[in-house]
LUMDRENPA-788515 format. One line per field, with one value per residue (C-alpha): residue number from 1; residue in one letter; chain; x, y, z. Coordinates in pm, 1 decimal, m for minus. Example, Ala and Ser with C-alpha at 12.3 -4.5 7.8 and 13.67 -1.06 7.14 Angstrom:
<ronus>
i: 1, 2
aa: A, S
ch: A, A
X: 1230.0, 1367.0
Y: m450.0, m106.0
Z: 780.0, 714.0
</ronus>
This chain:
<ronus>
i: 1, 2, 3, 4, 5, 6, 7, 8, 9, 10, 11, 12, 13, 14, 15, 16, 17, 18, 19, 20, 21, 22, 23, 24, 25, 26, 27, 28, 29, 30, 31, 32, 33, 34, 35, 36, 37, 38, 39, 40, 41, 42, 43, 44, 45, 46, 47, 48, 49, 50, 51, 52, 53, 54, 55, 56, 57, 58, 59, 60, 61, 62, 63, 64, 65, 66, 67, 68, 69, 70, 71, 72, 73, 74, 75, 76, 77, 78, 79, 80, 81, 82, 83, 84, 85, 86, 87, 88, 89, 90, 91, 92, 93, 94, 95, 96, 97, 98, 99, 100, 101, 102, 103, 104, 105, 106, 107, 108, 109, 110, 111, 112, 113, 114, 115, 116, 117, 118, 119, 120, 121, 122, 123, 124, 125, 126, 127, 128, 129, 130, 131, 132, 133, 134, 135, 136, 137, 138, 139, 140, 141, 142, 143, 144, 145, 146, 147, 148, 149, 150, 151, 152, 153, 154, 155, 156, 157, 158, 159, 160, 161, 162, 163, 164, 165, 166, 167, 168, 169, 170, 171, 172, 173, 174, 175, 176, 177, 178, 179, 180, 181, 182, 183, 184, 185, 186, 187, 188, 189, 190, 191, 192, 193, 194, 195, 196, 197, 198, 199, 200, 201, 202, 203, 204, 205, 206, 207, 208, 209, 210, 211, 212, 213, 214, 215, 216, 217, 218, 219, 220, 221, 222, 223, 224, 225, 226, 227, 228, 229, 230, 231, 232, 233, 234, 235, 236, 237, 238, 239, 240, 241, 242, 243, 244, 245, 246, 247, 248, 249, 250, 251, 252, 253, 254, 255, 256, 257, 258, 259, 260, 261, 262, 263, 264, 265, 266, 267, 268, 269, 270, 271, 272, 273, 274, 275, 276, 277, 278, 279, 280, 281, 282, 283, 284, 285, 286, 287, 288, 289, 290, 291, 292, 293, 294, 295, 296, 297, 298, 299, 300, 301, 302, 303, 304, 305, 306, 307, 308, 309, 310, 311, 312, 313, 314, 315, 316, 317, 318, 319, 320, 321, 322, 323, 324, 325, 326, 327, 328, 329, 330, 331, 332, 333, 334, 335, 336, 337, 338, 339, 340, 341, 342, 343, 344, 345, 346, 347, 348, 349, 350, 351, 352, 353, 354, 355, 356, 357, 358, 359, 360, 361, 362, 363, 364, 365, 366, 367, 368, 369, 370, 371, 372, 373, 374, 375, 376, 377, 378, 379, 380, 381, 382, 383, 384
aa: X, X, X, X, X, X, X, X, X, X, X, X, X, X, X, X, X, X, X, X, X, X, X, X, X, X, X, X, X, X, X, X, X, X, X, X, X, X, X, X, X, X, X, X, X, X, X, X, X, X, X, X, X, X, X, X, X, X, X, X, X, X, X, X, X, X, X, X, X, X, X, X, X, X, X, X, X, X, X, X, X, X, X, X, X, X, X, X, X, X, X, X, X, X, X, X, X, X, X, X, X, X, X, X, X, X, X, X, X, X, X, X, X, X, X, X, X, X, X, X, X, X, X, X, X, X, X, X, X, X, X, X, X, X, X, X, X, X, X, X, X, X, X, X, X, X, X, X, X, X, X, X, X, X, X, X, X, X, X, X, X, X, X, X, X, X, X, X, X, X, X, X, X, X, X, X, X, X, X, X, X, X, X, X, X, X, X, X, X, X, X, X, X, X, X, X, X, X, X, X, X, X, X, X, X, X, X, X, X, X, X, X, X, X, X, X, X, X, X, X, X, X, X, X, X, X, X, X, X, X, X, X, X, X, X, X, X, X, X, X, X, X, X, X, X, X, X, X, X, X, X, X, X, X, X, X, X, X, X, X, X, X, X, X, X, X, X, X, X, X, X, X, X, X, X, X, X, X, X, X, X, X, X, X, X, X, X, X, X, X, X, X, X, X, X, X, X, X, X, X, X, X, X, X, X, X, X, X, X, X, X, X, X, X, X, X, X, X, X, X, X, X, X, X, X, X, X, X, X, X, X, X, X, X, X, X, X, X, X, X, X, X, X, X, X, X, X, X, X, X, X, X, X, X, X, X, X, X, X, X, X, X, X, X, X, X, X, X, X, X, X, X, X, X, X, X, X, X, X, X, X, X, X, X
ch: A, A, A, A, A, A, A, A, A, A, A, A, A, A, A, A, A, A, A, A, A, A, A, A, A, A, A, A, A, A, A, A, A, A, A, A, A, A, A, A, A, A, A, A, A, A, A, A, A, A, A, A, A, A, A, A, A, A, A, A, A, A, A, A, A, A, A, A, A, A, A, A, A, A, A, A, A, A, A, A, A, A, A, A, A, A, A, A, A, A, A, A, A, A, A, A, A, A, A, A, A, A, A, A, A, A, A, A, A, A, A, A, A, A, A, A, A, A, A, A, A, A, A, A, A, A, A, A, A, A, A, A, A, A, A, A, A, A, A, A, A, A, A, A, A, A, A, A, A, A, A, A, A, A, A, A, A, A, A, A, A, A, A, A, A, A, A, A, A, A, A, A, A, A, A, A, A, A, A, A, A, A, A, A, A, A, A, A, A, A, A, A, A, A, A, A, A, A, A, A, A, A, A, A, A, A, A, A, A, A, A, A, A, A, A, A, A, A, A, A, A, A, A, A, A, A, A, A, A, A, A, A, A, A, A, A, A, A, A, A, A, A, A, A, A, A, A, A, A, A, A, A, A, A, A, A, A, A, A, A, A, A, A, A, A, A, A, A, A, A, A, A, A, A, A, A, A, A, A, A, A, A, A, A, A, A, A, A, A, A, A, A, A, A, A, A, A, A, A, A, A, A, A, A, A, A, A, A, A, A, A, A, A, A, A, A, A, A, A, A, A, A, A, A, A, A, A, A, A, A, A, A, A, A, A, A, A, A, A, A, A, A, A, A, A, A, A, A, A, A, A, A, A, A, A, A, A, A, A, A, A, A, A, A, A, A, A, A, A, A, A, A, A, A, A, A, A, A, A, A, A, A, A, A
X: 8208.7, 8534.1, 8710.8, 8664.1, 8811.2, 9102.3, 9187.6, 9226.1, 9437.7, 9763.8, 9694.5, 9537.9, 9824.9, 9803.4, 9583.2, 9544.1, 9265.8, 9025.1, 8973.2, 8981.7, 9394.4, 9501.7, 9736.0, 9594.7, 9688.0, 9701.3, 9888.2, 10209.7, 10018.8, 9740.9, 10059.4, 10158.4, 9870.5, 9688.9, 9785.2, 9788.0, 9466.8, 9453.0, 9372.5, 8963.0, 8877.4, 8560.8, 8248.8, 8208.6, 7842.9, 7736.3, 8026.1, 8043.5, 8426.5, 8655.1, 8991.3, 9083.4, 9089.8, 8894.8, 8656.8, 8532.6, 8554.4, 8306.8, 8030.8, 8068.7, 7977.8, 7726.1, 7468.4, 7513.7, 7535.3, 7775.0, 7837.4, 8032.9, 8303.0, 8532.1, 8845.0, 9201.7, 9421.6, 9748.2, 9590.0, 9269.7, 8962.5, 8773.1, 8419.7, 8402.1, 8676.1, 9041.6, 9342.8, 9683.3, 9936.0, 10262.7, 10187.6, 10022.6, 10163.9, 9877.4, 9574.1, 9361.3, 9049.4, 8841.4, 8535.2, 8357.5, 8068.8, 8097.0, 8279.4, 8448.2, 8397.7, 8525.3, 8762.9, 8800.7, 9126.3, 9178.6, 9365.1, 9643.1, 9830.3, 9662.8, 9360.0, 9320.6, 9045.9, 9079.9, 8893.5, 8934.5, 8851.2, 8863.0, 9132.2, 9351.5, 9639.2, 9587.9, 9913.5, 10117.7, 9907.1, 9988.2, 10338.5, 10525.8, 10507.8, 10188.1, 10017.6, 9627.3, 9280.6, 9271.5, 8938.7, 8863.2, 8486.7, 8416.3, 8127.8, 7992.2, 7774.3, 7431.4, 7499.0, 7525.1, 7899.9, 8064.2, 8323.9, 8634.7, 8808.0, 9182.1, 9352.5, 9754.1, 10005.9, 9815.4, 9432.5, 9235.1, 9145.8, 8953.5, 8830.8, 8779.3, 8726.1, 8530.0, 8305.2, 8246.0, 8170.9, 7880.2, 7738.4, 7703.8, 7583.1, 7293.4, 7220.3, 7130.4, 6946.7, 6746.7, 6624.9, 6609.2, 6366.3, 6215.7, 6206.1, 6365.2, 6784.7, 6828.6, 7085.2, 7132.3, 7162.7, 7426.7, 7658.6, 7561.2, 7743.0, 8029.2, 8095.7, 8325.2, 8341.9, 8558.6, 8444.2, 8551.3, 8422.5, 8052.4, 8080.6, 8128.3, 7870.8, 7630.2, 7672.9, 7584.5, 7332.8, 7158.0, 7244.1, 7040.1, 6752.9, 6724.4, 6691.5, 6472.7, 6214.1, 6232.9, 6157.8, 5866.9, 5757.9, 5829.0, 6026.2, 6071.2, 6214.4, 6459.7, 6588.7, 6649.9, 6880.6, 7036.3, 7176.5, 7300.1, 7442.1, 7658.6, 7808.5, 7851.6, 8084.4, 8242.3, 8582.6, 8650.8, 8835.9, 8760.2, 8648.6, 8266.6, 8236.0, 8361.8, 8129.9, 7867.7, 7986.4, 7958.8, 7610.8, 7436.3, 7690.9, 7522.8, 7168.3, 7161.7, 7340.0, 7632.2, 7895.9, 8183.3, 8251.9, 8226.4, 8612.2, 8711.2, 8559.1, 8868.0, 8958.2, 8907.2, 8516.6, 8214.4, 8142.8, 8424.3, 8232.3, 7983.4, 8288.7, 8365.4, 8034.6, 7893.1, 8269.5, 8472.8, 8419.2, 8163.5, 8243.8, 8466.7, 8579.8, 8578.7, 8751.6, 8622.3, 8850.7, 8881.0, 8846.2, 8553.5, 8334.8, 7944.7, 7844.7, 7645.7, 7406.8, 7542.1, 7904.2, 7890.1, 8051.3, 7759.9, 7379.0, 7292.1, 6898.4, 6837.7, 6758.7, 7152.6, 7269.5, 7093.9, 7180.6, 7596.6, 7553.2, 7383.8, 7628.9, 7910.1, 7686.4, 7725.2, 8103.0, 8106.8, 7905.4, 7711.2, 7380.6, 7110.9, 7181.0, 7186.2, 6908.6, 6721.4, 6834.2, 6724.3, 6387.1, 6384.4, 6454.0, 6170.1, 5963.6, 6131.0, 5903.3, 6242.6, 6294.5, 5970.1, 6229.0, 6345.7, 6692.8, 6692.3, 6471.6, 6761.3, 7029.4, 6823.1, 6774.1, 7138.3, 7212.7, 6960.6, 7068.8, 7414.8, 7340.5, 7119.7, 7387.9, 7661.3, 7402.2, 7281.9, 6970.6, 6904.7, 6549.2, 6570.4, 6922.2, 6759.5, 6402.2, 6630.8, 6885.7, 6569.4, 6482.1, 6820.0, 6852.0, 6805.9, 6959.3, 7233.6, 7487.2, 7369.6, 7223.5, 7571.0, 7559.1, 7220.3, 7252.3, 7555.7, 7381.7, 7073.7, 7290.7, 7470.3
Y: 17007.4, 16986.1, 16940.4, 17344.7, 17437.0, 17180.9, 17298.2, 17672.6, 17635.8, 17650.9, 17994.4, 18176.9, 18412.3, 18536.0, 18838.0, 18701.2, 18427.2, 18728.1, 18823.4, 18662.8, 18643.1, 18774.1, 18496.1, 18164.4, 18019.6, 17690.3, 17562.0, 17341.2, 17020.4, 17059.8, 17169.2, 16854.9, 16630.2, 16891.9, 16891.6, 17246.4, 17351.3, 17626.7, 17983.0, 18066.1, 18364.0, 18454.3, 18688.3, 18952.8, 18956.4, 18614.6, 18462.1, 18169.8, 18031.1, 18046.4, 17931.9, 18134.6, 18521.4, 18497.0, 18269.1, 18486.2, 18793.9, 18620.9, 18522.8, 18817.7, 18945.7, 18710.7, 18684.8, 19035.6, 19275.8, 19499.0, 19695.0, 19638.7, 19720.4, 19561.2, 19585.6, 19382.9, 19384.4, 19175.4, 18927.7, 18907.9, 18997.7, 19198.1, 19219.6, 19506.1, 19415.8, 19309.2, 19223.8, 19274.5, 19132.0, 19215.6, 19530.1, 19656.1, 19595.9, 19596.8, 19808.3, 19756.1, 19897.3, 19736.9, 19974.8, 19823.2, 19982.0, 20324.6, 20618.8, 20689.0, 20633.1, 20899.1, 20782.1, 20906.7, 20729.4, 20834.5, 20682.9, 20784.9, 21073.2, 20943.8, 21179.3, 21191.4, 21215.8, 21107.2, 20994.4, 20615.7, 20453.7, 20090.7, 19933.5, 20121.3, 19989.9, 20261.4, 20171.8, 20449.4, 20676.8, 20504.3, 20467.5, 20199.0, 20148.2, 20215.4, 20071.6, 20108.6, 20162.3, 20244.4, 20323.7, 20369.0, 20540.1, 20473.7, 20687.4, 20590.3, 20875.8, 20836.6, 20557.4, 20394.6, 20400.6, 20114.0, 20118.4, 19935.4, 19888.5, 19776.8, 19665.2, 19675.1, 19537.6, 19555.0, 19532.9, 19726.1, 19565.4, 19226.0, 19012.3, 18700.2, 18463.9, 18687.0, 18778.3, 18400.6, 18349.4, 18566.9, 18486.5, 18150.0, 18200.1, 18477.5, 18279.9, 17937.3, 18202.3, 18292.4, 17956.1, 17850.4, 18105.7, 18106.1, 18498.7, 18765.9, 18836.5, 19241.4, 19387.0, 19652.3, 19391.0, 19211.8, 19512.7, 19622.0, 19287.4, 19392.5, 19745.2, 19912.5, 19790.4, 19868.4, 19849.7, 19481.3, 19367.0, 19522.8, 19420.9, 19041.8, 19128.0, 19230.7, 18926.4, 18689.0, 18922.0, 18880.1, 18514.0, 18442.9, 18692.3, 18485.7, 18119.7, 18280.9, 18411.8, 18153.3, 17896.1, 18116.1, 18105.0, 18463.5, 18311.4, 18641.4, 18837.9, 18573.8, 18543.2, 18947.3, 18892.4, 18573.8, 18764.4, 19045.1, 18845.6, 18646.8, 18937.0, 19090.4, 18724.2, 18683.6, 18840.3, 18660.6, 18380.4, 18287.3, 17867.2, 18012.3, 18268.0, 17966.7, 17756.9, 17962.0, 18094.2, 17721.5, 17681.8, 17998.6, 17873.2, 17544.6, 17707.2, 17975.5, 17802.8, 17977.2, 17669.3, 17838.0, 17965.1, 17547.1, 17517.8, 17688.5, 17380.2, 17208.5, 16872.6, 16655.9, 16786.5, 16570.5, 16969.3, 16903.1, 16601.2, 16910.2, 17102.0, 16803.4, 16734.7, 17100.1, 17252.0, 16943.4, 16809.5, 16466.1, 16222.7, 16334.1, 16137.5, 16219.9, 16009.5, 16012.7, 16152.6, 15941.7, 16272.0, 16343.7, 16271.7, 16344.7, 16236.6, 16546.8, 16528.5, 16890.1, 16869.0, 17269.3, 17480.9, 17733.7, 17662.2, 17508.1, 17421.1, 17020.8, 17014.9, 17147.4, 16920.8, 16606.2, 16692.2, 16701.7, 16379.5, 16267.7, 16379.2, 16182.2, 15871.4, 15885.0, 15932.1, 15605.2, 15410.9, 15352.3, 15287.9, 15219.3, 15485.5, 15709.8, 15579.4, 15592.0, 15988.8, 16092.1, 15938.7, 16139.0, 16441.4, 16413.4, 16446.2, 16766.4, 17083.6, 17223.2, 16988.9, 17187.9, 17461.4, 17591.0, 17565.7, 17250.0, 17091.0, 17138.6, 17042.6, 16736.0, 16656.6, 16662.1, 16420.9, 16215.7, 16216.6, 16144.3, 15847.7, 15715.9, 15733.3, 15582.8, 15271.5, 15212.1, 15343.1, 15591.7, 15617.7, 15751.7, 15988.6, 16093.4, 16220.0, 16418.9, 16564.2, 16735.0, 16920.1, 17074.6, 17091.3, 17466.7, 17517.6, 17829.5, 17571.9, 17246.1, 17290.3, 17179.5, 16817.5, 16766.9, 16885.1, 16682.9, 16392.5, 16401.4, 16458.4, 16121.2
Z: 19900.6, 20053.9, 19685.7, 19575.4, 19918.6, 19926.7, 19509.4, 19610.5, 19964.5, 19812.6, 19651.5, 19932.8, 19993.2, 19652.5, 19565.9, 19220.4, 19431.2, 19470.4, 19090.5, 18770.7, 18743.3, 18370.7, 18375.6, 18518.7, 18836.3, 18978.0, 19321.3, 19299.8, 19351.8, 19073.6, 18858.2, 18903.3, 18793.2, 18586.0, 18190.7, 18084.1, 17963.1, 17667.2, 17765.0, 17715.2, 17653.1, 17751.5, 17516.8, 17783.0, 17701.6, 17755.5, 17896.9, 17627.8, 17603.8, 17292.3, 17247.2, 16947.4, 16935.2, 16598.0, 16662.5, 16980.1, 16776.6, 16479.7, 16809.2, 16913.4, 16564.4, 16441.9, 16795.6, 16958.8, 16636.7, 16451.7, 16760.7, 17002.9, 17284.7, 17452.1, 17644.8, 17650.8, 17887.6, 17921.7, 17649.3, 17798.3, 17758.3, 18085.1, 18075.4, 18329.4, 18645.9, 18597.6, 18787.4, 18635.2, 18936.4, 18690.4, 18565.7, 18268.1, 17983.0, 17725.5, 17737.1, 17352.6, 17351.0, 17031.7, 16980.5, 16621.1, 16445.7, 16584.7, 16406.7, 16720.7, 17108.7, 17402.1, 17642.8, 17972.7, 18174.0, 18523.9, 18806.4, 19033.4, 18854.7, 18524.6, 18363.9, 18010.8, 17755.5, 17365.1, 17093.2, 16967.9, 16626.4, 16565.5, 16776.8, 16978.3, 17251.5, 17502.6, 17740.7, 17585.9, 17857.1, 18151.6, 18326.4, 18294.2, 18674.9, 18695.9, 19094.5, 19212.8, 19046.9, 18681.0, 18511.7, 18159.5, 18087.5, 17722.4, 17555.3, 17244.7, 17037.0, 17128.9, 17314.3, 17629.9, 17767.9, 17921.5, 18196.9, 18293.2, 18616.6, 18645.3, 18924.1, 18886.4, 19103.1, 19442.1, 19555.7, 19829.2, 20135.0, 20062.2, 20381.3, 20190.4, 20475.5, 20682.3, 20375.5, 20284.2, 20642.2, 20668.6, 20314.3, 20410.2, 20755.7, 20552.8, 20263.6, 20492.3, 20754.9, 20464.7, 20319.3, 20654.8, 20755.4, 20372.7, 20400.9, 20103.3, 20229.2, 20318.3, 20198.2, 20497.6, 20743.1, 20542.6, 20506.9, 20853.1, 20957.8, 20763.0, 20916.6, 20697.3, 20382.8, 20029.2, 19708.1, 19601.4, 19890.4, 19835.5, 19468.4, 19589.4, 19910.0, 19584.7, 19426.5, 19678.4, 19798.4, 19445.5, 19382.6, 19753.1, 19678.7, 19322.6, 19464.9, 19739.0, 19475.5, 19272.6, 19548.4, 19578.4, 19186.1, 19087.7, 18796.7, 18618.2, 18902.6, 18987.3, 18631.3, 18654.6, 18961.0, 18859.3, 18535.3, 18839.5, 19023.9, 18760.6, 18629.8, 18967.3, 19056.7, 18729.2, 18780.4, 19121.8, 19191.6, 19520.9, 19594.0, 19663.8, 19367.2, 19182.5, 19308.1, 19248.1, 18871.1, 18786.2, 18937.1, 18753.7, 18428.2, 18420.2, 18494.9, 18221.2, 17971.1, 17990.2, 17955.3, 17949.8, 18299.2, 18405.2, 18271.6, 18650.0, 18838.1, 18987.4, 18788.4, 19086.1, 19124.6, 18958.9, 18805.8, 18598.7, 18467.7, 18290.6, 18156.9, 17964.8, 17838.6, 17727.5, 17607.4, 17444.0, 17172.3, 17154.0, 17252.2, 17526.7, 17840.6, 18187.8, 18541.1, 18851.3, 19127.3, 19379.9, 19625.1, 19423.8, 19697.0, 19739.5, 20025.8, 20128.2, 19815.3, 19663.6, 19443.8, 19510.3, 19799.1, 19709.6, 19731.7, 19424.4, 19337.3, 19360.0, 18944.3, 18886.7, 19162.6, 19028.1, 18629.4, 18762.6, 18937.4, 18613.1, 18386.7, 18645.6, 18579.4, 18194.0, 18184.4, 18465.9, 18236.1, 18547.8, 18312.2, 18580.1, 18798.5, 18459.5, 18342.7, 18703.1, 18707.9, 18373.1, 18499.5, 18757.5, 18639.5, 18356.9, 18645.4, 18832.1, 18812.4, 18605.8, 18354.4, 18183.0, 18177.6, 17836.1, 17903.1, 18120.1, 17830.7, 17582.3, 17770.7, 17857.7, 17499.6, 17428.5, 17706.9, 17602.0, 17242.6, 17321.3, 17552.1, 17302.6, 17046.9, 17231.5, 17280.9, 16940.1, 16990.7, 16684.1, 16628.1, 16988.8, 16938.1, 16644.3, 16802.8, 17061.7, 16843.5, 16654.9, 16930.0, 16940.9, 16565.5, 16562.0, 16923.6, 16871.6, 17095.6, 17024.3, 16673.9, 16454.3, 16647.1, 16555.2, 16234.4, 16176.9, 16346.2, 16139.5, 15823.3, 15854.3
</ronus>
């Protein structure tokens, strides 16, 4: 585990470690021996990645409707939180399939209200030198509104180390004890506490209460507070919301958020597989250690941790300890899962492929054919 905490040390005195930086950050050394990866932009309703402005826009389109909101700030997309270190310098609202939306825009000296069609860059309202908390409420008619929060230039207090501290020392107290987390003793442990820091306190308050129903099969009620607690984490940066991003990502079938695992972690193995293009390749750090059985600095379920370690095998061309781990997870309890049984099927087709076996590649890529994600390989597959 010591990989996510050793790829985020040379950043800690920047702010831009607690939340989702509009321009990405890396540390001198991983500047070094990192190529430059392209800029993702993320849907800000199911997290999926894009490269291309246009191609996010047309998902965005075609799987969640004609309607939609979102907001852009500095080139990038927010789904609800955003950090702008420099200043901001671009602030488009897109609003699409409503006549109009209301705007409300308040922050230090900074209260206005306006109506906005279509696409709109809404800087002209804020000062150039614009510092704090700036929050847009957008109000569609007869509609549920949507709000933004943007933080420019400088962040209220957040106790990163002392919050990851007693997360871990909670979350492990409660599968220890195999007992539901509370939230009022967690906060009580805080004392006083600002709003960032109860927003990430939230999130790992719902990511434990999720594993700790779901160990105890209410399936449905952990699924509800999984989905909380990703979007709750989603806009920070830190090595554990990171960790744990990557964890619910790979769970829910939300690939895109795996392109933050650090290159030298066997997650980045599952980046490779799920987001490039097949067939990709993938190198085993040699810090890429996994001694302790879990790749994650978060608590991770043993299915994920097994499928990474998995996925590591297949790159190595390691075939009997792939082929011993897809055996065993055909017999985990979550392999019956919906999810885990397509994302099964597409390792299975793909190792099948890549060994001549197509009878076999071909039986798995028709489970997928239809699969929203997976469905053009198949298709392609089974076309030629």
């Amino acid at each position: 585990m010591a990989d996510w905490k050793d790829f985020f040390e040379d950043n800690k005195e920047s702010f831009g470690q607690f939340l989702d930086s509009l321009a990405e950050r890396r540390g001198p050394r991983a500047a070094d021996t990192t190529p430059p990866v392209p800029p993702l932009r993320f849907c800000p309703l199911c997290h999926a990645a894009f490269i291309e402005e246009s191609e996010l826009a047309a998902h965005i389109r075609s799987l969640h409707g004609q309607q939609y909101i979102y907001l852009r700030v500095n080139g990038r997309i927010i789904r609800d939180l955003g950090w702008a270190d420099r200043g901001i310098s671009e602030l488009r609202l897109v609003s699409l399939g409503f006549p109009h939306v209301q705007v409300e825009i308040s922050g230090p000296q900074v209260h206005k209200f306006l109506n906005v069609r279509g696409d709109e860059d809404l800087k002209r309202l804020v000062p150039a030198d614009f510092e704090g908390e700036l929050t847009l409420r957008v109000t569609p008619p007869n509609s549920r509104g949507s709000q933004f929060t943007i933080y420019s230039r400088s962040l209220p207090e957040f106790r990163c180390e002392a919050l990851d501290e007693l997360i871990q020392t909670m979350s492990l107290r409660c599968f220890d004890a195999n007992h539901e987390p509370d939230i009022i003793e967690w906060r009580e442990r805080m004392r006083e506490i600002g709003a960032l820091e109860n927003r990430y306190l939230n999130g790992f308050f719902e990511y434990t209460l999720a594993f700790s129903l779901e160990q105890r099969g209410q399936f449905r009620k952990a699924k509800e507070h999984f989905e909380e607690a990703f979007g709750l984490l989603l806009p920070f940066r830190t090595a554990l919301s990171l960790s744990a991003q990557c964890v619910l990502g790979l769970r829910m079938n939300c690939f895109g958020v795996l392109a933050k695992a650090p290159r030298k972690s066997i997650v980045s193995s599952v980046d490779q597989f799920f987001n490039k293009p097949f067939p990709s390749r993938w190198t085993r750090s040699a810090s890429a250690s996994n001694a302790d059985g879990s790749p994650f600095m978060s608590y991770a379920d043993d299915f994920t941790i097994r499928f990474v370690q998995v996925i590591a095998d297949f790159y190595t061309g390691d075939t009997s300890n792939f082929r011993a781990g897809i055996e065993a997870l055909d017999f985990h309890p979550s392999a019956r899962e919906k999810n885990n049984e397509d994302k099964m099927a597409l390792l299975k087709a793909r190792f099948y492929r890549i060994t001549g076996l197509r009878s076999a590649a071909r039986e798995n890529y028709e489970m997928i054919r239809y699969h929203p994600l997976f469905g053009r390989e198949a298709e392609e597959y089974a076309n030629g």
